[in-house]
N, C-alpha and C positions, 0 to 999 in steps of 0.2 A: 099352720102345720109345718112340721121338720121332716126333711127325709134325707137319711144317710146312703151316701152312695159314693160308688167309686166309679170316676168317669170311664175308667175302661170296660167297665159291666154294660154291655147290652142290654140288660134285664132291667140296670140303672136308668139307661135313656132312653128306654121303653115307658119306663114310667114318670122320667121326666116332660115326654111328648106328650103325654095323654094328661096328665095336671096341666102342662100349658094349652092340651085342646081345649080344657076346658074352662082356660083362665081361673084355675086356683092359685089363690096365695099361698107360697110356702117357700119356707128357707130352707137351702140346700146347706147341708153340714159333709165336707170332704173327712166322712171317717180315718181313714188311712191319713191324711195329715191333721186332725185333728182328733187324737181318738179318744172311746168315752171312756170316762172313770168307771170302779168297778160299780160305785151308787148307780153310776146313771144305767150302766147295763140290767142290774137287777131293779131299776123303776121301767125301764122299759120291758123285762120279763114279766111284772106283773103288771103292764098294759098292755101286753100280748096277749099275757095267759098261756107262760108256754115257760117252758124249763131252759136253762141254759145249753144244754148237750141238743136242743131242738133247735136251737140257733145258731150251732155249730156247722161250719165246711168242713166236715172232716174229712174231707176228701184234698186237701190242701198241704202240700210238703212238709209245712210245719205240724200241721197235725200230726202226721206220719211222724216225724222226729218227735213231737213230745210223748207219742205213745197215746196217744186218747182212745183209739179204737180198745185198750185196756181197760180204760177210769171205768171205774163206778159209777152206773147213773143213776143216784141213790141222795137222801136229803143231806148226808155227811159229807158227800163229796161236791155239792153244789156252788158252795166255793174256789173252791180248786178249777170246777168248770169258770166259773165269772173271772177268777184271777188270768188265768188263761187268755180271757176274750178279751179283758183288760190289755195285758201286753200284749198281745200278738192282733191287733184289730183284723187283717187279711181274713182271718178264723170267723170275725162275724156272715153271717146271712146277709145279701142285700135286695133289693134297697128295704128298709126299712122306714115306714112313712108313721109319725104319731103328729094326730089332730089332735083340734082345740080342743075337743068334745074331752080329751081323756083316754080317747083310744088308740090301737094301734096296729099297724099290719105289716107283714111280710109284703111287698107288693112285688113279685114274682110272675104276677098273672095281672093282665087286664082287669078282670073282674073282683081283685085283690085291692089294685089301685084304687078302684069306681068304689067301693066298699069305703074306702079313709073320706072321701068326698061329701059324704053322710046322706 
């Protein structure tokens, strides 16, 4: 499994703690210096199951500067959300954890993480 995080997120080493309680293997990918393309963001929305504008911080200053509390979140405007998440990584959700199986989860929550674990 992969899980994107940003070492300053608490929510990140929450859930880094709990895959190592439980000795899972997985590779950490440093979103913010390595960020994902718009592909990979919209292959990881459909192993969420979840829309781009759901994956957004929007509560984030850039947000605020591009105006997104405005955008459309509508299926014409879904690009425009992914190009966004594209350039500005900060604007993703974290951590975000995809297993082998295919799936994939916000892991925000203990019972989020336990959940990618299978």
């Amino acid at each position: 499994m992969e899980i994107w995080i940003n070492p300053a997120c608490s929510k990140c080493r929450s859930a880094l703690s709990i895959l190592d309680a439980e000795s899972a293997g997985y590779t950490v990918r440093h979103y913010l210096d390595d960020p994902p393309s718009a592909d990979e963001i919209r292959a990881v929305l459909v192993r969420l199951g979840l829309e781009p504008w759901d994956i957004t911080r929007t509560g984030e200053a850039t947000a605020a500067e591009l105006g997104m509390d405005a955008w459309p979140r509508d299926p014409a405007s879904r690009d425009r959300w992914i190009d966004a998440l594209a350039a500005h990584p900060i604007l993703i959700q974290r951590p975000i954890i995809t297993a082998d199986d295919g799936s994939a989860v916000i892991g925000r929550t203990e019972q989020a993480v336990r959940s990618a674990l299978g």
